[in-house]
C-alpha angles and dihedrals in degrees: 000000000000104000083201106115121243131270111270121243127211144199126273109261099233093060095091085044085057102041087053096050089051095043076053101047095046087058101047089045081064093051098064094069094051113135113248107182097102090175123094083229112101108234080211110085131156124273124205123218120189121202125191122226121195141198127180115213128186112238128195131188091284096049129243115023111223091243082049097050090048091054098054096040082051087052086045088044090041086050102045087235101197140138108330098040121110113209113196131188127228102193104161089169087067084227105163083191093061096045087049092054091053099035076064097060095046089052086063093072092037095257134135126220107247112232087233131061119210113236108265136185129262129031129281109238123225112288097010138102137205122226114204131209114192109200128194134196127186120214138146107232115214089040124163094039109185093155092118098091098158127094097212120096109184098149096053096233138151129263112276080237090057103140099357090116089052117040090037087057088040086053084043099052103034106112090214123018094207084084095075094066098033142017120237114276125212148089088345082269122135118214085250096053087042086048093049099063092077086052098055095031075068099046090048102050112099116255112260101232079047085115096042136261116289118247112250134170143194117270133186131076140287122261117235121254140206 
């Protein structure tokens, strides 16, 4: 056997020109997930969405019949009907007993009856109406965002979850989600002012031993002994 090394072998020469293009290519593919909102304000907000509800009721000359009346509190009972809901009245017939009679059994659930009803689809038959629940829900869609996968930040942006945490919790807690397009209008009186009346009506009133306390004795008569 020859004792001569043998002969060296080297690289291929494209290997540095590979290992560059994927060092490239590593890099541009993080890039594609860089946040681009540069502004403090969430580009995730709440959206409303309103859905109608309807019950058809026959009506007579006096009104509401009773059947009548038990059929549509068991609808309000099926649908949960609370604080949020607008119930809405379709009385073609221009009958003030049949809207009373409603307007009642609104009032059970301590709501009021709106002026306006919303369109709705399908005609009202001859000696019916329509009431009418409009119902809204608050969400942000695209919540959670984790689509930012990359760690540069060249632009200096926010996350694309930026404000998800806190406007979805905001939609989840609102009692009704009205509130986020409007503010309540009324008398210039906030629920907690209107809800307060009762609190103070109580602490005004004057205390009940505030004229004394009547005299009384014990009356009756005394048992015999020995």
């Amino acid at each position: 056997m020859s004792g001569r090394p043998g002969p060296l072998r080297r690289a291929p020469a494209l290997a540095p020109t590979f290992a560059l293009a994927l060092a490239l290519g590593l890099g541009l593919a993080g890039c594609g997930g860089m946040p681009t909102n540069t502004s403090l304000y969430s580009t995730k907000q709440p959206v409303v969405e309103r859905t109608n509800f309807t019950f058809d009721v026959n009506t007579n000359a006096s009104g509401l019949p009773i059947s009548e009346q038990q059929r549509l509190n068991g609808w309000f009972e099926t649908m949960d009907l609370r604080y949020g809901d607008r119930v809405a009245i379709e009385n073609p017939g221009q009958n003030p007993a049949v809207t009373n009679a409603i307007r009642d059994l609104a009032a059970r659930y301590g709501l009021m009856i709106n002026d306006v009803a919303p369109a709705t689809a399908g005609m009202i038959q001859p000696g019916q109406a329509r009431i009418v629940i409009t119902r809204s829900t608050a969400s942000v869609p695209g919540c959670p965002d984790w689509s930012a996968t990359s760690d540069m930040n060249y632009t200096n942006g926010t996350s694309s979850n930026f404000g998800c945490a806190t406007n979805s919790n905001y939609a989840a807690m609102i009692a009704d989600p009205q509130d986020l397009l409007e503010g309540k209008k009324g008398k210039g009186e906030t629920v907690i002012a209107t809800s307060n009346k009762a609190i103070a009506s109580f602490r005004d009133a004057e205390p009940t031993g505030v004229g004394g306390l009547e005299d009384a004795t014990a009356g009756g008569t005394g048992g015999g002994g020995n």
